[in-house]
C-alpha positions in Angstrom: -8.3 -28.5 -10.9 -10.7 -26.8 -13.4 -9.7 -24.7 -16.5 -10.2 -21.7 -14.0 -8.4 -22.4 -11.3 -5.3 -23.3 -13.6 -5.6 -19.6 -15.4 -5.8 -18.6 -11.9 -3.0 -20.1 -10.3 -1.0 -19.0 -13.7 -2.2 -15.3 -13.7 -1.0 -14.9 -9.9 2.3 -16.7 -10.7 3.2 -14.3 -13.5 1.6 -11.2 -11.1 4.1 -12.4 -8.5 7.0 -12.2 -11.1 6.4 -8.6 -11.4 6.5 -8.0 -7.5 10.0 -6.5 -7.6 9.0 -3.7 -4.6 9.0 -4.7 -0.7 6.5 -2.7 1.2 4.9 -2.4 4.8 1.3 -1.9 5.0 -0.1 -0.7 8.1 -2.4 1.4 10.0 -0.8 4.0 12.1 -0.8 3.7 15.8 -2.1 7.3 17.7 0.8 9.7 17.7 2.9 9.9 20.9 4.0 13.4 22.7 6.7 14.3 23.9 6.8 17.3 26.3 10.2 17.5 27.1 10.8 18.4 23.4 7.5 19.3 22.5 6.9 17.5 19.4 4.7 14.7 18.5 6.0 11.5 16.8 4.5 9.0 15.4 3.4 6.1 17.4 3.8 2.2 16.6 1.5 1.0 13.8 -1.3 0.0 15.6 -1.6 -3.1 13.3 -0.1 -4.8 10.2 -1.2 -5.9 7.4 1.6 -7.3 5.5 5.2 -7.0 4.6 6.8 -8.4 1.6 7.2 -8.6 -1.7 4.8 -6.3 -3.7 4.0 -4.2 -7.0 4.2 -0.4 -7.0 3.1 1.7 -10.1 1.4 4.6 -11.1 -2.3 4.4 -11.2 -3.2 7.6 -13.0 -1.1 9.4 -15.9 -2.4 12.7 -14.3 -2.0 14.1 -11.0 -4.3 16.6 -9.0 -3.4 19.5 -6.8 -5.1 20.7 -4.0 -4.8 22.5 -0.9 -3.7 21.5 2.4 -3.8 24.2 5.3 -1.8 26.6 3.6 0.2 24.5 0.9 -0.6 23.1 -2.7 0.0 19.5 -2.5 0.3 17.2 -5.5 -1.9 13.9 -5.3 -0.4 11.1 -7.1 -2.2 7.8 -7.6 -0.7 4.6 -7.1 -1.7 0.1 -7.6 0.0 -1.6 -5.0 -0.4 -5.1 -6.2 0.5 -8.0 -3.1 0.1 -11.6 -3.6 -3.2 -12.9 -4.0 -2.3 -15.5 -1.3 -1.6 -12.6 1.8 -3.0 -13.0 4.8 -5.2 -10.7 7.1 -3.8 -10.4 10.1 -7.2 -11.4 12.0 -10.7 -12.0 10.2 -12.7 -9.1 9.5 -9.3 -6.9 9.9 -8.4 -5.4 6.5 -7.0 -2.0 5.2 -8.7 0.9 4.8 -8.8 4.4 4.0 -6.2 6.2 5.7 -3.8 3.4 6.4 0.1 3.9 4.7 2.0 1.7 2.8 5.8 2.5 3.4 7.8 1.3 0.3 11.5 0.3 2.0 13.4 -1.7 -1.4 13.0 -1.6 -5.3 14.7 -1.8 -8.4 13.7 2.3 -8.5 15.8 4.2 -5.8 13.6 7.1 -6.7 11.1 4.9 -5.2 12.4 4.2 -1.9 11.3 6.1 1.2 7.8 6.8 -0.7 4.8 6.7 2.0 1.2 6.0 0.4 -1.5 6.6 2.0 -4.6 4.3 1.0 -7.6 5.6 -0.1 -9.5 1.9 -1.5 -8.8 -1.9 -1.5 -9.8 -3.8 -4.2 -11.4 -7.7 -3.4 -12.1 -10.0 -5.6 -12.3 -14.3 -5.8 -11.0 -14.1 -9.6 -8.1 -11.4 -9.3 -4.3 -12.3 -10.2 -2.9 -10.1 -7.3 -4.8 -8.2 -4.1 -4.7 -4.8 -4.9 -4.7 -1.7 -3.2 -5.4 2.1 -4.7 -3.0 4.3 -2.9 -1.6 8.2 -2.9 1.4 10.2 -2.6 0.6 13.3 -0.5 4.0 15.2 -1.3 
């Protein structure tokens, strides 16, 4: 093992001893209607990426408003760090823009329920943790 590879494998042990979230990362399956009621729900996630153990923190100190249809929405910025050593769940099929992480436990209740949406995926041979830039749409 070179110098390297031991920072490495030291950098993502210590990034995985900050991984105190569990999340769901998935991209949404076409929403299903229902015509008795009338109402659309959302349909089984078309695929998933992972589940597990992860990092959740806010990327920017600063959030941005803009508007949606008729209503100000607040854009907040969020890492979601995942272990370096996550798997795709086929080659070539990765996250991208548009797909949600669901945050289901964490140490912060305020943080459970949250739904990101992703809007960029970071890749890199040298990185401690797989990361993945993410908002909050409320």
């Amino acid at each position: 093992m070179t110098a390297l590879e031991a920072a490495l494998a030291a950098g993502r042990a210590e990034a995985e001893a900050l991984m105190r979230d569990t999340v769901t990362v998935f991209r949404p399956g076409p929403d299903v209607f229902d015509r008795v009621t009338g109402i659309s729900t959302p349909g089984p996630p078309e695929v998933t990426f992972y589940s597990g153990m992860a990092r959740v923190k806010p990327d920017q100190l600063a959030d941005s408003e803009v508007q949606a249809g008729e209503r100000e929405v607040a854009l907040r910025q969020y890492k979601v760090s995942l272990p370096f050593s996550s798997l795709l769940p086929a080659p070539g099929v990765r996250p991208r823009p548009g797909d949600v992480v669901d945050v289901s436990a964490s140490p912060d209740p305020r943080l459970v329920g949250v739904r990101l949406w992703v809007t960029g995926v970071q890749y890199s041979g040298t990185a401690t943790a797989w990361r993945i830039i993410a908002e909050d749409r409320s």
